[in-house]
N, C-alpha and C positions, 0 to 999 in steps of 0.2 A: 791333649787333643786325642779323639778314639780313632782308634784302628782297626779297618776292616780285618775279621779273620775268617780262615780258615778252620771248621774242626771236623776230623775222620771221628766221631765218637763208636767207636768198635764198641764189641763186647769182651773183647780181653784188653785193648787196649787204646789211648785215648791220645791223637797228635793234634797240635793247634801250627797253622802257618799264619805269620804276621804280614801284612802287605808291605814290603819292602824291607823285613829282615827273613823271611823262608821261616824252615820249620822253628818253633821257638819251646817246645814241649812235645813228648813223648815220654805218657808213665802206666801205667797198666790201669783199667777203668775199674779200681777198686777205692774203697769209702768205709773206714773205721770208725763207729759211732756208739758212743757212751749211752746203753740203753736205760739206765737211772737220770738220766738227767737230758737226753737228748743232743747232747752238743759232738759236735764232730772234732773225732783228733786229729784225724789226716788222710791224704789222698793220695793215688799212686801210688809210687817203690814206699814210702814209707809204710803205708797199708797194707803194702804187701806184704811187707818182711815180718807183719805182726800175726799174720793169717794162724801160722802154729803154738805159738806164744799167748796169747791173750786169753786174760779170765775171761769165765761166762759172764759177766754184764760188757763185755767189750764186741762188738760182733763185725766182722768186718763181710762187706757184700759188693756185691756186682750187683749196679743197679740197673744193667740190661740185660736179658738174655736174649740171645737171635738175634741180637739188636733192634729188639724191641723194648719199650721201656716197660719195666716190671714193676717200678718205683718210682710215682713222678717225682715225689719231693724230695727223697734222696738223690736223684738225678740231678734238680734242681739247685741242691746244697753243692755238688759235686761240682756244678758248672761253675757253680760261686765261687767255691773252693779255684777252681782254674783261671780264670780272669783274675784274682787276685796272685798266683803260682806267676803269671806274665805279664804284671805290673800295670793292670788297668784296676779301675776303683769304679764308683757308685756314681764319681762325678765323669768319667770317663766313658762315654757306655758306647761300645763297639757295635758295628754291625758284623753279622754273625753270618755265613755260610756252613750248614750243618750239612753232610756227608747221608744218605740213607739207605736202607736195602729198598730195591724196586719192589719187593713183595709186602713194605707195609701198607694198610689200609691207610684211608683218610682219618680215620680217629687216629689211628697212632702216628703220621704226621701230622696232625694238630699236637699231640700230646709233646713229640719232640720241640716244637715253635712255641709253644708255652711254656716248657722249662727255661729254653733258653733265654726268654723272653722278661722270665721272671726271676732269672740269676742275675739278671743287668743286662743283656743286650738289648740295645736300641731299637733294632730289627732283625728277625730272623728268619732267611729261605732256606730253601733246602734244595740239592742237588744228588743224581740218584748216585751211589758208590760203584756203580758198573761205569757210569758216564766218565765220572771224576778218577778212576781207574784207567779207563784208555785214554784221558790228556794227559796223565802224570806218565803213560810208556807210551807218549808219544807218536798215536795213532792217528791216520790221518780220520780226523772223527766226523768232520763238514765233507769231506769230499765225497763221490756218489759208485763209492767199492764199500761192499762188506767188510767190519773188521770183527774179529771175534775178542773180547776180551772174558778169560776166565779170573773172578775173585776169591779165593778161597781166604775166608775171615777164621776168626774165632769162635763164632756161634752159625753162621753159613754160607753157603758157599753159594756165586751169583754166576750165571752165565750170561753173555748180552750179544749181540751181534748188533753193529750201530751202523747205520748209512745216513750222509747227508746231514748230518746234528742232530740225530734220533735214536732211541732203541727200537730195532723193527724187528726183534726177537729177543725175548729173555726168559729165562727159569731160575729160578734161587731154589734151594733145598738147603732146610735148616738143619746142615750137615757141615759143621767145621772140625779146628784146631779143636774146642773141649769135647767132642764128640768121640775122636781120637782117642784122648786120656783117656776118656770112660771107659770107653771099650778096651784097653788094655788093661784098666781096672779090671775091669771083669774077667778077663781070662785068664789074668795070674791069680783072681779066687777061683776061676771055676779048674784051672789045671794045676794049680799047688795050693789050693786050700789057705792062699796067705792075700792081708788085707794090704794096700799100698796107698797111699795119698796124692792125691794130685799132680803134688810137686814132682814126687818120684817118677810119676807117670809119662811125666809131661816130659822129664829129663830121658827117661828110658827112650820117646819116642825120637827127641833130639839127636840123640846119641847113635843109634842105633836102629831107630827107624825107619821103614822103606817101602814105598810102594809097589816096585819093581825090584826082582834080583838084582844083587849088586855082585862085584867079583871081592872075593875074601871074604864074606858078611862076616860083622865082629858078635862079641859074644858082651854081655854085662850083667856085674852083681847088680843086686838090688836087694834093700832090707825093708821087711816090713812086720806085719805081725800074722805068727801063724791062727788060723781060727781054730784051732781045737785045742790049744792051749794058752792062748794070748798070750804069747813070750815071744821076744824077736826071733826073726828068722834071716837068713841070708842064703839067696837060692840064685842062680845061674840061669842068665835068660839069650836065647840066641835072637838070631835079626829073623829069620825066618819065622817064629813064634810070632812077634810082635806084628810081621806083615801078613800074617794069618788072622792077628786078631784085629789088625784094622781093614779088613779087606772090604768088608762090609759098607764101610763108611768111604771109601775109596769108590767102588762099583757105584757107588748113588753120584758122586760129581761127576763121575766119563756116563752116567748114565742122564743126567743133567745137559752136557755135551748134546749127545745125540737126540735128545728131546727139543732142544734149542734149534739145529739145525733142521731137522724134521718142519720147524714150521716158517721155516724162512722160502722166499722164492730161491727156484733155482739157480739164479743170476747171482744171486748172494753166496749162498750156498757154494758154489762153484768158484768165490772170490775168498772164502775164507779157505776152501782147501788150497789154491793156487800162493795164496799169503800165509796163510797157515796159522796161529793162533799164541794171545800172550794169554801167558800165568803169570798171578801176579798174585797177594797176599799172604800174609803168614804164612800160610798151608804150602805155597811155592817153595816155601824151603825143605820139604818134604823130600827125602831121598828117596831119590826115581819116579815121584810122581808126573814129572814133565814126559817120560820116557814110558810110562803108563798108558796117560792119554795118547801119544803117538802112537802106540800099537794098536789098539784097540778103536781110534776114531781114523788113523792114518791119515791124519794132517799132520804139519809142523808142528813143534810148540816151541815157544820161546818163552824164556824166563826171566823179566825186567829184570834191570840191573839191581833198584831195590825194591823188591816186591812190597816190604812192609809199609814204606813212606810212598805208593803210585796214588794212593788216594788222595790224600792228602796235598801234595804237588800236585797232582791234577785240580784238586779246589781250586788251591792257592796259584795258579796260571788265570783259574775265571777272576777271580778277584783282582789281581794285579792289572787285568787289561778286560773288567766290567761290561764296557760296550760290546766288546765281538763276541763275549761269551752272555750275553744276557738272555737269549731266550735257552739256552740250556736251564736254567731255575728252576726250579718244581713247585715251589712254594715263599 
């Protein structure tokens, strides 16, 4: 028998909710595929862990970026790939609620309802990831006060301010989680001439990354390779370095903020400062980014309790109880 689901398909990572068992999957939205022959090895943590390791005909990709689709048909294969990860089949075919950033066109949600469409779901709507953000941290979304919910994703980051079961203000700026990486990429070759990968990157920001001064900021190795002799290197990186080289990509979300609010009525406006505002995705776990936005917009921020799974819980609330949440849909 199919089962209504759930899926947040991010662009770093990919959560499905089953109607009446919750989240059922959470794997990173990557897809390892055998380019002599076409066939696929694996998807999520498996595909991830191959990202370093694999010969050149193995390639492994993110078949979104911005969460946008960049690759229908590996999209496609991927979706396949997941319906069969949570025990649905070809005779089984689910209807599907897919998660979206408010900033794609209508070609690219048709593009996303044709993948899904065409990996086996039976039918597939779409609901925007700012909406399905403030059900999953519990905002009151139908009633007639502004709520602000900020998303910060993996490929960008969404602002919305929702009244009444609406967005009556939003901005997305295709500024996330890998945006981050890259730019610390960048300024540990532009300030120590040495190359680092993703992983490292991405660990360094973890670790030690910060959008706001913290008290003791810590300090961390990191190995990579130097460029003027291509030989490893191991060099010494402080938290203050790293919040310099994301500062950039920081300044675009609280400037996101205040662009959102700029175009709300003052009634509204006056109801998010008074409430104050949630952060919520990957990016929330960002040290001191909650504490960022407050200085600079001086509103509250609050930080769901799990930032990473608020979309996805928010779907999977509309699907559970269909009727009251039906004109929320987008598609």
């Amino acid at each position: 028998m199919a089962r209504d689901i759930a899926i947040d398909l991010g662009t770093a990572n990919t959560l499905v909710w089953s109607r009446g068992r919750g989240i059922v999957l959470d794997e990173p939205t990557v897809i390892a595929v055998n380019t002599r022959n076409g066939d696929v090895l694996s998807m999520g943590h498996e595909a991830y862990d191959m990202v370093t390791d694999t010969p050149s005909h193995i390639v492994v990709d993110r078949p979104l970026r911005s969460g946008v689709i960049t690759d229908f048909e590996t999209t496609a294969r991927l979706l396949r790939l997941l319906f069969g990860r949570i025990g649905l089949s070809r005779f089984s075919r689910p209807r599907a609620l897919l998660c979206v950033p408010s900033a794609l066109t209508g070609v690219e949600r048709r593009a996303v309802v044709q993948a899904a469409e065409q990996a086996g779901a039976a039918r597939a709507q779409l609901i925007e990831q700012s909406m399905a953000a403030a059900l999953g941290a519990g905002l009151p979304v139908d009633e007639p006060v502004g709520s602000m919910v900020v998303d910060v994703g993996g490929g960008t980051s969404q602002v919305a301010v929702i009244s009444l079961g609406g967005v009556v203000a939003a901005k997305a700026v295709r500024t996330g989680g890998f945006d981050l990486d890259a730019a610390i990429q960048a300024y540990v070759r532009h300030e120590y001439a040495m190359a680092i990968g993703d992983r490292t990157a991405e660990q360094l920001k973890i670790q030690i990354g910060s959008a706001y001064p913290q008290a003791n900021e810590p300090q961390a190795e990191i190995r990579g390779r130097d460029l003027a002799t291509g030989m490893p290197r191991t060099v010494l990186i402080g938290a203050e370095e790293v919040r310099e080289a994301i500062t950039d990509c920081v300044t675009a979300i609280v400037g996101a903020i205040a662009a959102t609010l700029a175009d709300c009525h003052p009634e509204l406006t006056h109801d998010v400062i008074t409430r104050g505002l949630c952060l919520t995705g990957g990016g929330a776990l960002l040290h001191g980014l909650d504490s960022r936005i407050a200085q600079e917009s001086q509103i509250r921020v609050r930080v769901t309790e799990q930032p990473l799974a608020s979309v996805v819980t928010g779907a999977g609330r509309t699907i559970e109880d269909a009727d009251d949440f039906r004109d929320l849909f987008a598609g």
